[in-house]
N, C-alpha and C positions, 0 to 999 in steps of 0.2 A: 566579664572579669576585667579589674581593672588594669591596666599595663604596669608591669615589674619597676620598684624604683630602678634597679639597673639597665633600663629601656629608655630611647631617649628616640630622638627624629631631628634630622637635619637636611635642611634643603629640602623637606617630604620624603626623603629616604629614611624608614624605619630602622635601627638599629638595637640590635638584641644582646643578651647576654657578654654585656661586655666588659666584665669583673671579672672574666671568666678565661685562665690560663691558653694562652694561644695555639698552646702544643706541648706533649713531655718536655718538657728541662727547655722551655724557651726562655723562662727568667723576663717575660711580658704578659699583658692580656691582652684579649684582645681589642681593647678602649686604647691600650697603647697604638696601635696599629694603627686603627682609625685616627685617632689625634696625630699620629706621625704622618697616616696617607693624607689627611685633610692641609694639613699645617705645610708640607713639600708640594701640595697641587699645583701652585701657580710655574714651580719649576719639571716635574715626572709629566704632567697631562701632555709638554709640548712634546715631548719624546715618547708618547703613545698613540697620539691624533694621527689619526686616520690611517691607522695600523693594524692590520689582523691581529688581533692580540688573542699570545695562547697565557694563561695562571698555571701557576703553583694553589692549591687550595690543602688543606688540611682539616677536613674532619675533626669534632671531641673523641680521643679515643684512637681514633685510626692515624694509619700510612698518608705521609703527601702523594698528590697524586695531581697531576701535570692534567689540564682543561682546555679544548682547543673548544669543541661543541659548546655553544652555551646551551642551559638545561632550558626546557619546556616551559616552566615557571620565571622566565626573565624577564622581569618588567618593560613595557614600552618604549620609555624612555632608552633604551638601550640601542643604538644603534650596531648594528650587524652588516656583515656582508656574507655571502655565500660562495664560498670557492674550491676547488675539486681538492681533491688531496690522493695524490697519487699512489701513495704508501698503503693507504687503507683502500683507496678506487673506489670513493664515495664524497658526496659534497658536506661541507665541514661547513656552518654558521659559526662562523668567528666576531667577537664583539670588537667596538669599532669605543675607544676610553676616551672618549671627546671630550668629558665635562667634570665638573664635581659630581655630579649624580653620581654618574654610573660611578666613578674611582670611588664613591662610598657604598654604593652597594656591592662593590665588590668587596672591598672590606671588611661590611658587613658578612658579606660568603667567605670569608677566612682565606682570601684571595690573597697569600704572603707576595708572591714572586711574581712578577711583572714580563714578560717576554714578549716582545713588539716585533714582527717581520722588518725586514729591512727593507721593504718597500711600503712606501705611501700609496693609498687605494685612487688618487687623483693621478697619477703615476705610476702604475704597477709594473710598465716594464721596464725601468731603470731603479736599480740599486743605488739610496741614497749614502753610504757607508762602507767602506772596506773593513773590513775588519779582521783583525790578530789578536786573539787570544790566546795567551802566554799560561800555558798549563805544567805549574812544577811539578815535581813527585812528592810525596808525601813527605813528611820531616819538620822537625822543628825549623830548618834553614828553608822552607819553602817557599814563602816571601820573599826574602830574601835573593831567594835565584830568581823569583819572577821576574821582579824587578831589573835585577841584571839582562834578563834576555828582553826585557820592555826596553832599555837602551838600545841595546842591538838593533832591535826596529826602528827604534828613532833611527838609529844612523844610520837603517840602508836606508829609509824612506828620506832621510835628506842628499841621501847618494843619487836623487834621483829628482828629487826639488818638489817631494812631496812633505805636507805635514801635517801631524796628528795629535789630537788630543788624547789623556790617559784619564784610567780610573779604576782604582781598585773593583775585582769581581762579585765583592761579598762573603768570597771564599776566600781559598790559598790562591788565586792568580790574580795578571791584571790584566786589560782588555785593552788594546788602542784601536780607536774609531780615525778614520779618514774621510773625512765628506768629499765628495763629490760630484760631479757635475751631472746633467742628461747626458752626456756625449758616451758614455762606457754602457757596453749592452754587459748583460749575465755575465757574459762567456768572457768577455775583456777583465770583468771586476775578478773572476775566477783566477783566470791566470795570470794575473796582475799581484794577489794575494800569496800566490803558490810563488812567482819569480821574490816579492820581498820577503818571506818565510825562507827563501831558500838562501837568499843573501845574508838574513843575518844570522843565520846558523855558519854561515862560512864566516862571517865574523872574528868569530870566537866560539868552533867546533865544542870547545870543553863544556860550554854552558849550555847550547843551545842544541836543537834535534829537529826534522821535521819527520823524525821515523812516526807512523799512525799506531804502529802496536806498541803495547806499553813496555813489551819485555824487550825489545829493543831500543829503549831510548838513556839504557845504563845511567841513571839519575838523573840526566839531563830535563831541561826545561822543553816541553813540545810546542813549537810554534804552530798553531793551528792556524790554517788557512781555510779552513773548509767551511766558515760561517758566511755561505751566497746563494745565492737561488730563493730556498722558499727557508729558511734556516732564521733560527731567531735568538736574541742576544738578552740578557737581563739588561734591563734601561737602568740608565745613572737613576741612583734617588731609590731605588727599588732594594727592598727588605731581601733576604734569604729564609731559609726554613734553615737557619741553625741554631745554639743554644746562644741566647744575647741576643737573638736578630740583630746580625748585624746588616749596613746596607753598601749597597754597591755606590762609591762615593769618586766623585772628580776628585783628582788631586796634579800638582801644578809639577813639571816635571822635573823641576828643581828639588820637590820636595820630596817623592816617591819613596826616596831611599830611607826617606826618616819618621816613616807614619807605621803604622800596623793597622789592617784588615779590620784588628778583632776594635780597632779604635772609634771604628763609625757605627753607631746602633740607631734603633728607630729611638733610645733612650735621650743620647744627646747630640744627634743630626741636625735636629732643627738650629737648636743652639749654636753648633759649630758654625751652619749657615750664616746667619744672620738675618742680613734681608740678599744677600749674595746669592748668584746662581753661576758658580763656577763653572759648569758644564759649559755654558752658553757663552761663558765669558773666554773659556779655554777651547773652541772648540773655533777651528779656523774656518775660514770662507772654503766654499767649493772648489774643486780643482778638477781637473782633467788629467787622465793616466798617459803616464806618455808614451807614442809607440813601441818604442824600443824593451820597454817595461813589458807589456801586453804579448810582441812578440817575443823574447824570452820567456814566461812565463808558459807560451804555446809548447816550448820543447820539454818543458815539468811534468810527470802524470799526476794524475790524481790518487792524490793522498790516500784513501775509504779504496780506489779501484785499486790501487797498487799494492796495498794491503788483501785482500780480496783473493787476486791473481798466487801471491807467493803463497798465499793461506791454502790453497788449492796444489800450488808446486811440490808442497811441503806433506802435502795428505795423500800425493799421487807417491811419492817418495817414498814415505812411508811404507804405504801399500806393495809398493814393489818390493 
């Protein structure tokens, strides 16, 4: 049988059906995607190399549905690593997005969403990344607050003589990434995250929240600190599964206030680009956390635990 005019091969990665709608109401195909992942590679592959990386995939027909295992049928060329996963208490073959190959064959597998551990597999016990994700509430003004508590970060992390680059989520939030040096183990980045989440909620209390449950953070924006450990971030350059694909996009922090989310799609990203890789351009030298930072953050609980403990206060209450 001969192969479909809509079948093509690139780099010897075969590519199928891809005239063919990327998801309900995504307003792409999936030939868009591939031309968006191929066209952004020299900028997303460096922010995926040598990264456990887990997908967003999407089925014709079905639910998205989140990929850490690769499948049985993973071509060769795919580099992988094998590492235990605690949650499940089984070893997870995680693929390792080194090249154009593979980012096409994942493409090809309807691989939208991109999520790379924050550790490098040449380095796996140092966190390259702090990071704060700035998650508003729903609403039209959602952006909007994000933004406003992605300030706030900025200016505790300058209270403290660190600095970070920003970028919209893909979604309603924005993300600021802090690079990093070797010198910070897990447990320093941890509560290093938790002390600047906690300052810039002290900020400006009206905008900002690090409550973990959603029914206590009264519209406020949640400064998440809890992306460390084995925890993973959508990479700059990287599409979403929503209606537009839109992508998770660098922007300069002068400009943050005057962009919209739904503005970056895999339609006209490249374009916006140019031959520019703002990420890398925006994205500062390595730093070191500073003590004072790290012991503060020691006297913080954890976010997920703290939530947890009153979740159980509140059932034993109950019950009484």
């Amino acid at each position: 049988m001969s192969p479909s005019k809509r079948d093509e091969s690139r780099d010897g990665v075969s590519l199928t059906n891809l005239d063919a709608e990327l998801f309900d109401g995504a307003g792409a195909t999936k030939r868009d995607l591939v031309d968006y992942l191929d066209g952004v590679r020299t900028r997303i592959l460096p922010q995926l190399e040598d990264r456990p990386l887990s997908v967003i995939r999407v089925h014709r027909g079905s639910d998205a549905f989140m990929q850490k295992n690769v499948p049985k049928y993973t071509p060769d060329f795919v580099q992988t690593v094998s590492l235990w996963a605690e949650a499940s208490k089984r070893e997870v073959s995680y693929a390792l997005c080194n090249d154009r190959k593979t980012l096409l064959w994942f493409g090809n597998q309807r691989a939208i969403e991109y999520h790379p551990a924050l550790v490098r597999m040449e380095d796996p016990a140092h966190i390259t990344h702090l990071v704060l994700d700035l998650d508003p509430p729903e609403g039209d003004e959602s952006f909007r607050k994000a933004v406003l508590a992605a300030q706030l970060v900025r200016q505790a992390l300058d209270e403290v003589g660190l600095a970070g680059a920003v970028k919209t989520s893909g979604a309603k939030g924005v993300h600021v990434f802090v690079p990093l040096d070797a010198s910070a183990s897990f447990d320093d980045v941890a509560t290093s995250a938790r002390a600047i989440a906690a300052r810039a909620a002290a900020i400006d209390p009206a905008v900002a929240t690090t409550a973990f449950v959603k029914d206590e953070r009264e519209g406020k924006v949640f400064v998440d600190s809890t992306r460390v450990g084995g925890a993973t971030v959508i990479a700059a350059y990287s599409p979403r599964v929503r209606p537009g694909v839109p992508v998770s996009f660098p922007v300069g922090w002068d400009d943050l206030g005057s962009v919209s989310p739904r503005g970056f799609t895999v339609h006209n990203a490249l374009e916006l680009l140019c031959d520019r890789d703002p990420w890398a351009e925006q994205m500062p030298a390595p730093q070191a956390l500073p003590a004072e930072l790290v012991e503060e953050g020691h006297a913080i609980p954890v976010a997920r635990v703290q939530a947890m403990h009153e979740g159980k206060r509140r059932a034993r209450a109950k019950r009484g």
